[in-house]
MARTOR-677398 format. One line per field, with one value per residue: x, y, z of N, C-alpha, C in turn; residue number from 1. Coordinates in Angstrom, 1 decimal, decimal comma. Layout:
# residues N
nx: [X	...];
ny: [Y	...];
nz: [Z	...];
cax: [X	...];
cay: [Y	...];
caz: [Z	...];
cx: [X	...];
cy: [Y	...];
cz: [Z	...];
k: [NUM	...];
//
This chain:
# residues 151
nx: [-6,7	-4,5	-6,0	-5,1	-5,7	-7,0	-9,7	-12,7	-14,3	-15,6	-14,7	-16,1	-15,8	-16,7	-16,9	-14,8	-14,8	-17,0	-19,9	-22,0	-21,0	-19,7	-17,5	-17,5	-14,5	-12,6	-9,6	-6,9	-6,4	-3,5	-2,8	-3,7	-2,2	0,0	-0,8	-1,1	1,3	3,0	1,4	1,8	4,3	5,8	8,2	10,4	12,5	15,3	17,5	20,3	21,4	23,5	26,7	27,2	27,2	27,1	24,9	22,5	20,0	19,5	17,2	15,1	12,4	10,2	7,6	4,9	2,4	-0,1	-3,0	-4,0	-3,0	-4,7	-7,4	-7,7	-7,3	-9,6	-11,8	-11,5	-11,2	-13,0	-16,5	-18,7	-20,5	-22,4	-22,3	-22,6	-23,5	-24,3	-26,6	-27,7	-27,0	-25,9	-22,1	-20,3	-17,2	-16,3	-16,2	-13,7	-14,8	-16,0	-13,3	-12,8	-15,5	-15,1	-14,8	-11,8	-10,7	-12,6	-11,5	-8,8	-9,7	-10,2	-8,6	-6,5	-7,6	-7,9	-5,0	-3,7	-5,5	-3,9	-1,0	1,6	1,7	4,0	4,8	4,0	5,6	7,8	9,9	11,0	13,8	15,7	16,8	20,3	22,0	23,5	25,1	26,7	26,4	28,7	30,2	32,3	33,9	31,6	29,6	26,8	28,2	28,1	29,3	30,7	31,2	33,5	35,1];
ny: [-27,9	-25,0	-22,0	-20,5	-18,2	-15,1	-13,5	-13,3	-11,5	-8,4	-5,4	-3,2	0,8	3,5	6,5	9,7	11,7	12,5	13,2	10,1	8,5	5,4	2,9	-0,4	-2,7	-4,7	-6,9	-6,9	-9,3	-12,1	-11,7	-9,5	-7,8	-8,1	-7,1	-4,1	-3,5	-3,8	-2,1	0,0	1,7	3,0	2,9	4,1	4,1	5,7	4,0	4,4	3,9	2,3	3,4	6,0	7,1	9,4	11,6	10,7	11,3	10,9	9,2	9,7	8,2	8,2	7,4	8,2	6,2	6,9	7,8	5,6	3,6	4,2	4,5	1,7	0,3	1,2	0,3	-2,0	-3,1	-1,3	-2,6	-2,1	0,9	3,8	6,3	9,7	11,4	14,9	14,4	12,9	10,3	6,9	7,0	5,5	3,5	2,0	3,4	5,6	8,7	9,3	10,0	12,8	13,8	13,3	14,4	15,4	15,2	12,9	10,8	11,0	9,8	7,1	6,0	5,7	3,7	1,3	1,1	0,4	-2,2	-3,4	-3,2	-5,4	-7,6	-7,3	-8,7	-11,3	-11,9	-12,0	-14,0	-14,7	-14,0	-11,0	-8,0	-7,6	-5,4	-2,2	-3,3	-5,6	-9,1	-11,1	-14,0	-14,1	-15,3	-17,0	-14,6	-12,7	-10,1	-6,7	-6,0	-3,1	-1,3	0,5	-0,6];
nz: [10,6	9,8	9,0	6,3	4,3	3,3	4,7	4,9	6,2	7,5	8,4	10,3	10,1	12,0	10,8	11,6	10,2	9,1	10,4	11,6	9,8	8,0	7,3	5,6	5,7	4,2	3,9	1,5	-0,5	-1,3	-3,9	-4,7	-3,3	-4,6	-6,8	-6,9	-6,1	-8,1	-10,0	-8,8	-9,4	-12,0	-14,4	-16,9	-19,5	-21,9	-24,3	-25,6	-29,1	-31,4	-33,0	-31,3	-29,3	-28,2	-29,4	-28,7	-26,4	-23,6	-21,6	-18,5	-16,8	-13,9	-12,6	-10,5	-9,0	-7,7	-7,3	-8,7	-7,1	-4,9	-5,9	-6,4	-4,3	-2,4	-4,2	-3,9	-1,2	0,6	1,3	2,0	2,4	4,0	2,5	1,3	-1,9	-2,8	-3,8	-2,6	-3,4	-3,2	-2,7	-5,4	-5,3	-6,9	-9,0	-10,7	-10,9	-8,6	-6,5	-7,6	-6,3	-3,7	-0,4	0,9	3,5	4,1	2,9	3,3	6,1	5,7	3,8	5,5	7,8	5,7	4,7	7,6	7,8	5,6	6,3	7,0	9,8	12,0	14,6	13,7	11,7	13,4	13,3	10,7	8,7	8,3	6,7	6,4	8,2	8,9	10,9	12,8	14,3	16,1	17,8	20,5	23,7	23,5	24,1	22,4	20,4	18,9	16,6	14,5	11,7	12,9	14,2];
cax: [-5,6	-4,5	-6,6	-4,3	-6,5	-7,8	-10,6	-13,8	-15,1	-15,7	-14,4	-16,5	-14,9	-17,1	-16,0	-15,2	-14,6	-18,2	-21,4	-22,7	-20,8	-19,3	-16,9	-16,7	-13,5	-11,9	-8,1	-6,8	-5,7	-2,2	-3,0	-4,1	-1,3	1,3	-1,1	-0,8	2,5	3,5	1,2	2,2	5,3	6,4	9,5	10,8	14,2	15,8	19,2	21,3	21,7	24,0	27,5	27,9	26,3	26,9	24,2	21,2	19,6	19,3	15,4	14,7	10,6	9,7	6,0	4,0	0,5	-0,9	-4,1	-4,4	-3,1	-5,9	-8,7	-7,9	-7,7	-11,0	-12,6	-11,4	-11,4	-14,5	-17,8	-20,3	-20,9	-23,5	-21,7	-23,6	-23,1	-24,9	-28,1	-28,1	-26,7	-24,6	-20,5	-20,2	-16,1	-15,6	-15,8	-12,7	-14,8	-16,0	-12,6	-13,1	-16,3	-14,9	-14,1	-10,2	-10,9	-13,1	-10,7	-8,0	-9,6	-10,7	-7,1	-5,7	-7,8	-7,1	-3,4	-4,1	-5,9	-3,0	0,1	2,6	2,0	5,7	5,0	3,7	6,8	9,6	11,2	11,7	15,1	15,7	18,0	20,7	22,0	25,2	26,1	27,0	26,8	29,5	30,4	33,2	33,9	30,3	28,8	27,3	28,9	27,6	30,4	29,8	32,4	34,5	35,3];
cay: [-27,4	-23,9	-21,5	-19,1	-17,6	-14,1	-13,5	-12,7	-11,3	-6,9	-4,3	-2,1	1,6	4,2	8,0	10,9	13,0	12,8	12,5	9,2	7,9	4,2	2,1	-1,4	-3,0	-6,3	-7,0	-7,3	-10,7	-11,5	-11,8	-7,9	-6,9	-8,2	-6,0	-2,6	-3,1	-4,1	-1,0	1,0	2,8	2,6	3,3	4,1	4,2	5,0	3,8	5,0	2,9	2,5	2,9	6,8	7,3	11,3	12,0	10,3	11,8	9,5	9,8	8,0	8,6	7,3	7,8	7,4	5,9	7,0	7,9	4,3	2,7	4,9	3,5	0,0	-0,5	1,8	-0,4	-3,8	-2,8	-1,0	-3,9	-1,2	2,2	4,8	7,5	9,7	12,5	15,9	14,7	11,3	8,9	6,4	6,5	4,1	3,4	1,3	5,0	6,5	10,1	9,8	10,3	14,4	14,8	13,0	15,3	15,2	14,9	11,6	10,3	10,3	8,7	5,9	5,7	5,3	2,1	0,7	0,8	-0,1	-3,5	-4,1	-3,5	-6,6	-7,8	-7,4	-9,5	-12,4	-12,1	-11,9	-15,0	-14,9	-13,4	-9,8	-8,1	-7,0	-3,8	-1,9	-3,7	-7,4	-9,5	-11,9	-14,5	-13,7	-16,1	-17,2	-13,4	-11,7	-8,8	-6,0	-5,4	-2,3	-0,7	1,0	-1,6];
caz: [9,8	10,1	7,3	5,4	3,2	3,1	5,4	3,9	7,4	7,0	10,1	10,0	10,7	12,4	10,7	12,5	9,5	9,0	11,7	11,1	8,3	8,1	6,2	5,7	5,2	4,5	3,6	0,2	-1,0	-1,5	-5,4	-4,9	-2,9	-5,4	-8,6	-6,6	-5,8	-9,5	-11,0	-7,7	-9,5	-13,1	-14,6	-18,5	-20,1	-23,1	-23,8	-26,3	-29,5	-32,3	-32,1	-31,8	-28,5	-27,5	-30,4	-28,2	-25,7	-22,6	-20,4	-17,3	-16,4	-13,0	-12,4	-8,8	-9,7	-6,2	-7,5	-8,9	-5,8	-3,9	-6,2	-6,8	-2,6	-1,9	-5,4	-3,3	0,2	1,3	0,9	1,9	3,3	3,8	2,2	-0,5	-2,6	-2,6	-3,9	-1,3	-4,2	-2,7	-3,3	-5,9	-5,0	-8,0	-10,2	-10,4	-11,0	-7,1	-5,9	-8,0	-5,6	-2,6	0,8	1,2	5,5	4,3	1,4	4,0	7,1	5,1	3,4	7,0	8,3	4,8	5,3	8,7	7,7	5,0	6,9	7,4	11,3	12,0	15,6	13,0	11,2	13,9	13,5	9,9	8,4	8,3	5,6	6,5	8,5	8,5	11,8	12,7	15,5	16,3	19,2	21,6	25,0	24,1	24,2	21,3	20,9	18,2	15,8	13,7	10,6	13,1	15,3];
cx: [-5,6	-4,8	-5,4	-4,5	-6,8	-8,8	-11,3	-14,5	-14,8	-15,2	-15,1	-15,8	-16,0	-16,2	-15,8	-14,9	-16,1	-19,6	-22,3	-22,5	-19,9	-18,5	-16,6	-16,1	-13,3	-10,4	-8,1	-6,2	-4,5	-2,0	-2,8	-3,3	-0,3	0,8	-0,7	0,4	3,4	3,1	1,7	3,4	5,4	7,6	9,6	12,2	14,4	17,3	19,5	21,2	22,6	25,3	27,8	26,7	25,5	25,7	22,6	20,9	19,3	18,0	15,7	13,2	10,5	8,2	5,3	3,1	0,1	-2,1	-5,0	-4,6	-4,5	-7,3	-8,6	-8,0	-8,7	-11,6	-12,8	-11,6	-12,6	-15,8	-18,5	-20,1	-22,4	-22,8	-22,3	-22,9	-24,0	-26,7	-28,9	-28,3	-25,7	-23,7	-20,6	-18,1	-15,3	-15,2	-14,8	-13,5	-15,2	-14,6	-12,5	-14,3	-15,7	-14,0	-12,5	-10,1	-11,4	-12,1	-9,7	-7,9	-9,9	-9,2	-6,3	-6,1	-7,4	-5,6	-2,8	-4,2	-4,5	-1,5	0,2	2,6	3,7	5,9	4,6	5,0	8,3	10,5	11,4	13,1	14,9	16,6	18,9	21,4	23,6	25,8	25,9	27,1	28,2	29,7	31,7	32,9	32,5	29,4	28,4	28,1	28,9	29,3	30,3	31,8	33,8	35,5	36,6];
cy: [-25,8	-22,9	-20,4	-18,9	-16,8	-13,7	-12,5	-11,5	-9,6	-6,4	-3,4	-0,5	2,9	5,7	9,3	11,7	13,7	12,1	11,5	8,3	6,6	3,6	0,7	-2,2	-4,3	-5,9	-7,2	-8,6	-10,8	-11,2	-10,3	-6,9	-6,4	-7,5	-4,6	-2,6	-3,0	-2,2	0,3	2,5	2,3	3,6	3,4	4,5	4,2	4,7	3,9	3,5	3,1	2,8	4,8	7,1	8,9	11,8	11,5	10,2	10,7	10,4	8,5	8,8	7,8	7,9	7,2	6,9	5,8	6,8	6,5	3,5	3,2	4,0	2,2	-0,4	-0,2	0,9	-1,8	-3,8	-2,3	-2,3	-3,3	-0,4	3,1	6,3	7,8	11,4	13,8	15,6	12,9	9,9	8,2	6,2	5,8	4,2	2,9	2,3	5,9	8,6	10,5	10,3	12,1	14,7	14,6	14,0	15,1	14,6	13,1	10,5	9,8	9,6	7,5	5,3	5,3	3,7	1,0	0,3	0,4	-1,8	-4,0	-4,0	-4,9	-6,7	-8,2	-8,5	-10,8	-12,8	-12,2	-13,2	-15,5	-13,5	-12,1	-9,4	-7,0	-5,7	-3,6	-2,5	-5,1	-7,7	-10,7	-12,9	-14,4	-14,1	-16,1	-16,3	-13,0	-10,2	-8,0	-5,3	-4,1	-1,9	-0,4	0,2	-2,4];
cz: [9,9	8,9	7,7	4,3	4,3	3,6	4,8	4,8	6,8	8,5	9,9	10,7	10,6	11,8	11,2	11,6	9,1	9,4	10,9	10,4	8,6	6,9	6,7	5,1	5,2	3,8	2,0	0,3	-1,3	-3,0	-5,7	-4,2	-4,1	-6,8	-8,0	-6,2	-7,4	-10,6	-10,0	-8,5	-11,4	-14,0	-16,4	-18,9	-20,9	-23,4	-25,3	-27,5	-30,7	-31,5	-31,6	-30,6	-27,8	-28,0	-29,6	-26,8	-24,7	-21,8	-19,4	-16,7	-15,0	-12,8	-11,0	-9,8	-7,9	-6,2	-7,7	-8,1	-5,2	-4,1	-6,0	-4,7	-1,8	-3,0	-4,3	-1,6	0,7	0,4	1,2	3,0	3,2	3,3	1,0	-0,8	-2,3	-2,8	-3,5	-2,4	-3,6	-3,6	-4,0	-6,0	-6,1	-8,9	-9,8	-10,4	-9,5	-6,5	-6,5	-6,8	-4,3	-1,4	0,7	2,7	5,5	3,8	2,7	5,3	6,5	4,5	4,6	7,5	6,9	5,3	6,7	8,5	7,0	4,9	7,0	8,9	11,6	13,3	14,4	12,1	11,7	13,8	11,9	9,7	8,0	7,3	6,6	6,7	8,4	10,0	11,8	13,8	14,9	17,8	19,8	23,0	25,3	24,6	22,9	21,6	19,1	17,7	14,2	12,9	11,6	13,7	14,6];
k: [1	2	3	4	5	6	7	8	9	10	11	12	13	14	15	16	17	18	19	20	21	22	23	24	25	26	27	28	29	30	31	32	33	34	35	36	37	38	39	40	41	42	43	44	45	46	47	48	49	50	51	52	53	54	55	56	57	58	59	60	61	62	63	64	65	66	67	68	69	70	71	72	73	74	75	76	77	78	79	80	81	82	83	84	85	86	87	88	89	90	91	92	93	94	95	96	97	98	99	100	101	102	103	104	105	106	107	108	109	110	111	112	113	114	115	116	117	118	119	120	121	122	123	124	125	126	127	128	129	130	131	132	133	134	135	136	137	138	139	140	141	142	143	144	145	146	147	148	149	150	151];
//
């Protein structure tokens, strides 16, 4: 039967931002796609109440949470490195205060094969439905034929 689960297996990823250093990675789960995408952004609104509306100030808050996305996919994604701190303590990745000592050069090759591993294989998905674009096909004496606004 064909497994579609999550693969437990690690990549490991050789670093060139710094001689020596290693990260190994596995994929997030779909469970842990669908939490960082949910805490990924957040939004706030207030809306007016009563009947005498001019009098109440309207807010709209949208908020990134990058930093969180960053942690929670370096927390779940790396399974073990040799990477240490100044006085050769290893990274512990789960602590949001490592990302304050962490290089920026290392922070973001490691953020790269991450998002690497948990991109959408777009060839694994070509034959489901696409959403729609601003043009349209159509058939004509059994051709398509790309019909766009102006047409």
């Amino acid at each position: 039967m064909p497994k579609a689960t999550v693969s437990q297996e690690t990549t490991r990823k050789n670093l060139r931002s710094v001689e020596g250093g290693y990260v190994d990675l596995k994929p997030l789960s779909y469970s842990q796609m669908l939490e960082r995408r949910d805490n990924a952004f957040r939004t706030s609104q207030t809306i007016p109440t009563g009947k005498n509306q001019r009098n109440v100030a309207q807010k709209f808050d949208l908020e990134s949470a990058q930093r969180w996305t960053r942690e929670f996919e370096f927390k779940h994604c790396i399974v073990d490195h040799n990477l240490t701190d100044d006085q050769d303590n290893k990274l512990d990745f789960g602590n949001p205060m490592t990302f304050s000592i962490l290089d920026p050069k290392v922070a973001q090759e490691i953020e790269t094969y991450i998002d690497e591993m948990n991109q959408e294989d777009d060839e694994a998905l070509e034959d489901f439905p696409h959403a729609a674009t601003s043009s349209s096909h159509s058939r004509r004496n059994g051709q398509n034929e790309e019909v766009t606004p102006e047409s």
